[in-house]
N, C-alpha and C positions, 0 to 999 in steps of 0.2 A: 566641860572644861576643855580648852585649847592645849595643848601641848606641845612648844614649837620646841623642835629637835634637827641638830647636823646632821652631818653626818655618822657622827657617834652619838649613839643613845644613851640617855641615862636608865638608869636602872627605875621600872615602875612594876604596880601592883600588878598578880595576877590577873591575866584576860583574856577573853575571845574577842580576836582580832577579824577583819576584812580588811581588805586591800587594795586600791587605784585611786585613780584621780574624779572617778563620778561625775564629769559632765553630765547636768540635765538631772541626774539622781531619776532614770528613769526608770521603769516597772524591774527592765532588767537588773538594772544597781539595787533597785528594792529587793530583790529576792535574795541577794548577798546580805542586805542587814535585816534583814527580818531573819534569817539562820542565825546570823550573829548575835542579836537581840536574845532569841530563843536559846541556845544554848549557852548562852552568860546567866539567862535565869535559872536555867534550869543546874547550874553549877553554882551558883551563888559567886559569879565573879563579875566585874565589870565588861562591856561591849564596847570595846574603843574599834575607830577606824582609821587605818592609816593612810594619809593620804600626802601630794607632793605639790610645795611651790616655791618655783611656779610650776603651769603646765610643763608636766616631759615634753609631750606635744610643740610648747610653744620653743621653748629650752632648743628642741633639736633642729626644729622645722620654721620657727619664726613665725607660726600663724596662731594668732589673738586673737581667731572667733571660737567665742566659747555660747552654749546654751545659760548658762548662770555663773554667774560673778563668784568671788570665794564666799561672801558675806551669804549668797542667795543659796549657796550651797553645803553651806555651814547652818544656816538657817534648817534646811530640810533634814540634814543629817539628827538634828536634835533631836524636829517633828519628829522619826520617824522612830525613835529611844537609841540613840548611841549615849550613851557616858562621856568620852573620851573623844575627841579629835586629836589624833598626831601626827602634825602636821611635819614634813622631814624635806629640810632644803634639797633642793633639786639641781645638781651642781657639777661642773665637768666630772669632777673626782670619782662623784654619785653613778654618773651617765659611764661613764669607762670601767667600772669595777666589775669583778666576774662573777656568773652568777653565785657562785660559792661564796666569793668576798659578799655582794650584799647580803645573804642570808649570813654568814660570821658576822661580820661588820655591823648589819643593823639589823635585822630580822631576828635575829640570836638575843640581843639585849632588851627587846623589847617585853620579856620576858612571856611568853604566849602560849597559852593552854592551846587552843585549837587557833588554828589559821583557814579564815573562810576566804577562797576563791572562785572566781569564774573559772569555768571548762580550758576558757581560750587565756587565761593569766601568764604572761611571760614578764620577764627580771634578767635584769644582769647587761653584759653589756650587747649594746645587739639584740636585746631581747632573747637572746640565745637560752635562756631558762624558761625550761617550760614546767607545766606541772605536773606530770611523771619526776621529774629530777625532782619537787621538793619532796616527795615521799619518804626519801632517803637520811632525811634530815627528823625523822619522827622520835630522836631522842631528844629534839630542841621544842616538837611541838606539832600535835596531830594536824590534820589538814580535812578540811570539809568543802569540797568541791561541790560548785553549783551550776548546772547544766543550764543551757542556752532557754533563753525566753522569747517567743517569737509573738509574732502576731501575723495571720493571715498566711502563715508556715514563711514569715522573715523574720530574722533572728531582728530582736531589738537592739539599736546601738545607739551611739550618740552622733555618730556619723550620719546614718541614716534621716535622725529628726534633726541635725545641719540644714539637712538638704530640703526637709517638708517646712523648714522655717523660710528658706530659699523662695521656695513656693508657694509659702502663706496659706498652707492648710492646716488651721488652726486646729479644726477639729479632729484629725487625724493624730498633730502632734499633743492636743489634750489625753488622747485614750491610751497611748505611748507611755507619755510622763504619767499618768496616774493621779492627774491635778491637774489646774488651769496653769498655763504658761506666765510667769508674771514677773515683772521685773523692779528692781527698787530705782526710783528716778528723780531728780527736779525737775521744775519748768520753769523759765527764761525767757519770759516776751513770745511767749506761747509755743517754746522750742521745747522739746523733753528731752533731757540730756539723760543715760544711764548713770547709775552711780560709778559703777567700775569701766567707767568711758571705753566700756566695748564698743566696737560699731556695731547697728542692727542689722540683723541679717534677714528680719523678714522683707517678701517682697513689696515692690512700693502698689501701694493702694489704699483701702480706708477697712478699718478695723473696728468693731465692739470692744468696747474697752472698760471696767471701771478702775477710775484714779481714786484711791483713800475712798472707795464703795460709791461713788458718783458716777452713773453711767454717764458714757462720753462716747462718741464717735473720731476717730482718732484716722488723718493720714502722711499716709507714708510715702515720700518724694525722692529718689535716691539716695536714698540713709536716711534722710532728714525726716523727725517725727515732728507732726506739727497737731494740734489742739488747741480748743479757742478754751482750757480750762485757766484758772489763774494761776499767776506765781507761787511756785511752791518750792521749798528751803529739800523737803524728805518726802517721798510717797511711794506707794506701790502701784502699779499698772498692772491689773489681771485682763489676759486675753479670753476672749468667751467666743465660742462659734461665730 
């Protein structure tokens, strides 16, 4: 279930909550809801996660590359047993309020048995909340902090596989995300347009591809994705080594 929420929460069922925006939903964001998952069952409460749109990221800073679209990352949150998406407008009010105001404000209503975060989790405005400071709030709602996931001793980010899409190493940003890279697309006189009209940010060259499970060889021209597959209304594009 979706759950779109303001600023002000309404009142919902008990739950183990996680918390961010999940670009990519990669091994790292996995480790937050698989805790989450885990200790919703083992409590017999719902697994919801919260999350913001649009990007804070884009909201502050104006930049619109993202690794997956909401649709592609709503998709994964399901895979992977969330209950709940709640989803919470991203909004000046949102971005200026202090860290104590958003935990009052909206953290506090959302009503929350335990609150799973990352190590490096900050809130409020500035980011100026860190996760020492939510501890103190443990009459609103335990907190279950999850340490740094690395690979090759580098911490996994989203920023990070930005930059391996950058450079079209498929295979490296495969063993990252924890699944093939893939994106939901039409095609257009042999153009593939994303669904959530991000720009691509892999590098331009030619790529292994299957469209709707049809292997394809697919290249990539300054943004421009081009395939000799046919016109297609909806489909998905999985990257393969």
């Amino acid at each position: 279930m979706i759950i779109e929420v303001a600023d002000k929460a309404n009142k919902m069922d008990r739950n183990v909550a996680c918390i961010g925006y999940f670009d990519g939903v990669h091994l790292g964001h996995q480790a937050l809801i698989k805790k989450t998952v885990e200790l919703a069952h083992k409590k017999a409460l719902k697994a919801n996660i919260i999350t913001f749109d649009p990007d804070p990221v884009y909201f502050i800073k104006g930049d619109s590359s993202h690794i997956n679209s909401k649709e592609e990352r709503y998709y994964l949150f399901d895979k992977f047993g969330i209950d709940n998406i709640v989803s919470v407008n991203f909004s000046k009010e949102l971005m200026n309020k202090t860290a104590d105001d958003f935990v009052e404000d909206l953290l506090k209503e959302f009503n929350i048995d335990t609150l799973v975060c990352g190590f490096d989790f900050s809130y409020g405005y500035m980011g100026l909340g860190k996760v020492d400071s939510l501890r103190k709030y443990n009459n609103y709602f335990k907190l279950e902090v999850v340490e740094e996931v690395s690979f090759d001793n580098k911490k996994i980010s989203s920023t990070y596989i930005r930059n391996l899409l950058k450079e079209g190493d498929i295979k490296l940003i495969n063993r990252l995300l924890g699944y093939e890279y893939f994106k939901y697309i039409s095609i257009l006189n042999n153009i593939v347009n994303f669904m959530d009209k991000d720009i691509c940010l892999l590098k331009d060259g030619q790529y292994h591809v299957m469209i709707n499970d049809i292997d394809k060889i697919i290249n990539i021209e300054k943004g421009i994705v081009k395939t000799d597959h046919k016109d297609l209304k909806e489909g998905i594009m999985t990257f393969y080594e």
